[in-house]
Phi, psi and omega in degrees: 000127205263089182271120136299183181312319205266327156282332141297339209262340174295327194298287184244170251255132181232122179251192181208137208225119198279101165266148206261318206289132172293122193086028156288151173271150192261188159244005157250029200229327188235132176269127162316191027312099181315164144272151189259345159261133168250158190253157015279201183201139151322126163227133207222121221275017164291311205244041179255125228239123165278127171201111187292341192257023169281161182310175163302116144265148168226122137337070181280046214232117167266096207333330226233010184251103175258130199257164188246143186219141179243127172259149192211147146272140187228128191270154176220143162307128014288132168283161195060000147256093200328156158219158192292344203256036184244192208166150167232128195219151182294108176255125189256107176296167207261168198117339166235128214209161176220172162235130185244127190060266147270345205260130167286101184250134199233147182276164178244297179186165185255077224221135188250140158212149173229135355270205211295140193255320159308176183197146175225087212041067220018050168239152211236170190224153143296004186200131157227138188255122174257129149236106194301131195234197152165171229253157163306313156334319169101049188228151210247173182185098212272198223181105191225128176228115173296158196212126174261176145309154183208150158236033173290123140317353160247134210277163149246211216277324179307297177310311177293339169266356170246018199287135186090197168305129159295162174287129175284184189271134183282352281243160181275147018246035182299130181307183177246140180296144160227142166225171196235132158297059207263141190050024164283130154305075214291323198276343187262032164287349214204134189290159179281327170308059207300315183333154199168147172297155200236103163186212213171089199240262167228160164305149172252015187208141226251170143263111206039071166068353173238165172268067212235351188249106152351111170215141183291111153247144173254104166294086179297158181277319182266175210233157169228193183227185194193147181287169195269020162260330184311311186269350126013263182317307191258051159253335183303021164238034175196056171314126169295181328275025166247036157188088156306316179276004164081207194242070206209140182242123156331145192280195178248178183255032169258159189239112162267169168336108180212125210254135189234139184205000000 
């Protein structure tokens, strides 16, 4: 079941929220729309709806294009205190989109936590990969491919953006380590297999202080993989035992709705 704007915006609860943090939304400037699940979530696939008649994605990453991607670590305040909500991630310049139903989603950006922050019938990945997309509307829309271990000697497109050392954390007035990507393949970031869970939850990383923003996720069902020194390294930047979950926010016990098409 497909809710539009106008059925969200009925559905949940619209607040109005002051924030101090810079680049934040205010309350003289925005109406909220909460999210009404937070994510992640267990999904457990007994209680999961086949419904053909959720939209269409379609996939605009143009197959015959290899893109340039700038990896960055992306820090939250106080900067040199690690946090579980940090992350090393891609920013992909526009031009690669997807659509879900009528609606346009331009990607943002290409971001990991290990481990996997879905869970599928409470089992877990050493990995999940987001690619983050959103609307002209300013409404988000993630994209999730759980990523296993592999012990194939060919790397794939996960491995290459993450290959070598990741970019490390920064603080000013040190310039920020950036590394440039070169000839990645964006679709082949993404299973050939589209199929996927459905549902409609929260942002997993907080924004101004909250889980606060709504987002149409897609889970894929099928899994890819990544090499065990890849993830390796990049679990040595969220070490036990002081980040039993790595840089992955638990899942929560809410159960929404969740539709596979």
């Amino acid at each position: 079941m497909f809710i539009s704007h106008a059925r969200l915006a009925a559905a949940t609860l619209l607040t109005m929220i002051s924030v101090v943090s810079s680049g934040c939304l205010t309350s003289s400037t925005r109406t909220v729309v909460e999210a009404p699940v937070e994510s992640p979530i267990d999904i457990n696939t007994s209680a999961v709806v086949v419904d053909l008649a959720q939209p269409d994605l379609v996939i605009h990453y143009d197959p015959h294009l290899r893109s340039r991607v700038l990896m960055k670590y992306n820090n939250l305040e106080p900067c040199q205190k690690r946090s579980r909500e940090e992350d090393v991630r891609g920013l992909v310049a526009g031009g690669s989109f997807i659509t879900y139903g009528q609606v346009r989603y331009e990607l943002l950006n290409v971001h990991y936590h290990t481990p996997s922050e879905h869970t599928v019938d409470d089992e877990s990945t050493e990995m999940e990969v987001h690619l983050v997309h959103q609307s002209s509307m300013g409404d988000y829309l993630a994209l999730a491919v759980h990523l296993t271990v592999s012990s194939t000697p060919v790397p794939s497109e996960h491995d290459r953006l993450l290959t070598s050392t990741p970019p490390t954390e920064t603080c000013p007035p040190e310039v920020p380590q950036m590394s440039v990507r070169r000839d990645i393949a964006l679709r082949e970031l993404l299973p050939a297999n589209l199929t996927a869970f459905r549902y409609l939850g929260s942002l997993t990383t907080r924004l101004c202080g909250a889980y606060l923003r709504p987002v149409q996720w897609i889970v894929f069902k099928e899994r890819m993989t990544i090499q065990a020194s890849t993830h390796a390294a990049y679990s040595a930047i969220w070490p036990e035992p002081h980040f039993p979950h790595g840089n992955s926010k638990p899942v929560t016990v809410a159960k929404p709705d969740i539709r596979e098409k």
